[in-house]
C-alpha positions in Angstrom: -19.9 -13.3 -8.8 -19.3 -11.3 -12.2 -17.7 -8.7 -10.6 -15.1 -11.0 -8.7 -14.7 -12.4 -12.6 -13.9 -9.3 -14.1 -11.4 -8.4 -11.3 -9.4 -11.5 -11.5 -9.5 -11.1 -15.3 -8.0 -7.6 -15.4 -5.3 -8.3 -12.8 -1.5 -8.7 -14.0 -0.5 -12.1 -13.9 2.6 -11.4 -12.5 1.6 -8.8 -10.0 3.4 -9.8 -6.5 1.1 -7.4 -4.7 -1.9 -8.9 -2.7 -5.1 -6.9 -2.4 -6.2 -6.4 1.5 -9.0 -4.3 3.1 -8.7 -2.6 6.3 -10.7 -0.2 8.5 -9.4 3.2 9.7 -11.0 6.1 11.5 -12.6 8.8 9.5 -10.2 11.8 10.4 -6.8 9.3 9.2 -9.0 8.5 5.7 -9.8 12.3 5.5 -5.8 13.3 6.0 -5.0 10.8 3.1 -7.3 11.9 0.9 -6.1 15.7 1.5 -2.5 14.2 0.8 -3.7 12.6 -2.3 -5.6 15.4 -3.1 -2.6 18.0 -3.1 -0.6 15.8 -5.1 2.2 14.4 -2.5 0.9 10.6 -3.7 -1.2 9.7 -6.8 -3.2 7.4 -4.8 -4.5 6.3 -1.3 -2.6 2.6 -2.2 0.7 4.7 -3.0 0.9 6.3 0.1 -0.7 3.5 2.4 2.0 1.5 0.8 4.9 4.3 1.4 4.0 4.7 5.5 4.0 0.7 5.6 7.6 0.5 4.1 8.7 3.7 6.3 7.4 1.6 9.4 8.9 -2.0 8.7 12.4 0.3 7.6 12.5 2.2 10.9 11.7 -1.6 12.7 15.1 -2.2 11.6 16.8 -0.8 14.8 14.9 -3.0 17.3 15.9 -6.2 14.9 14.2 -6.2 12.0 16.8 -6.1 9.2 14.8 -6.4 6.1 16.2 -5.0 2.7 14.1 -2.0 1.2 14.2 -4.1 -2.1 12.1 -7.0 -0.4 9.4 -4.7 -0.3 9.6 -3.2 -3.7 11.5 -5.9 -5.9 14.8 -5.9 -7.9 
């Protein structure tokens, strides 16, 4: 339980982002990590975040009319 301790006590206390876990297949992990690797994102989270908020914008033509803001803030 220490380690759950130490994690809540270095989050921001502000942060609006929510930590989640998922599982993907090896050869998707291994093309994010070769992304990440060659520089396009400076992290797995960046770029996981990036292809979710390219995904919800494109939903926008079947009626799904969410500002770009309301995932990134102000």
């Amino acid at each position: 339980m220490a380690i759950r301790q130490d994690y809540v006590r270095r989050m921001k206390p502000k942060s609006r982002m929510k930590l989640i876990s998922l599982w993907i297949p090896e050869p998707m992990l291994r093309a994010i990590d070769e992304l990440v690797e060659k520089g396009f994102f400076p992290s797995k989270s960046e770029l996981i975040r990036y292809a979710i908020a390219e995904y919800l914008r494109s939903m926008r033509g079947y009626g799904f009319n969410a500002h770009p803001r309301m995932f990134f803030g102000p």
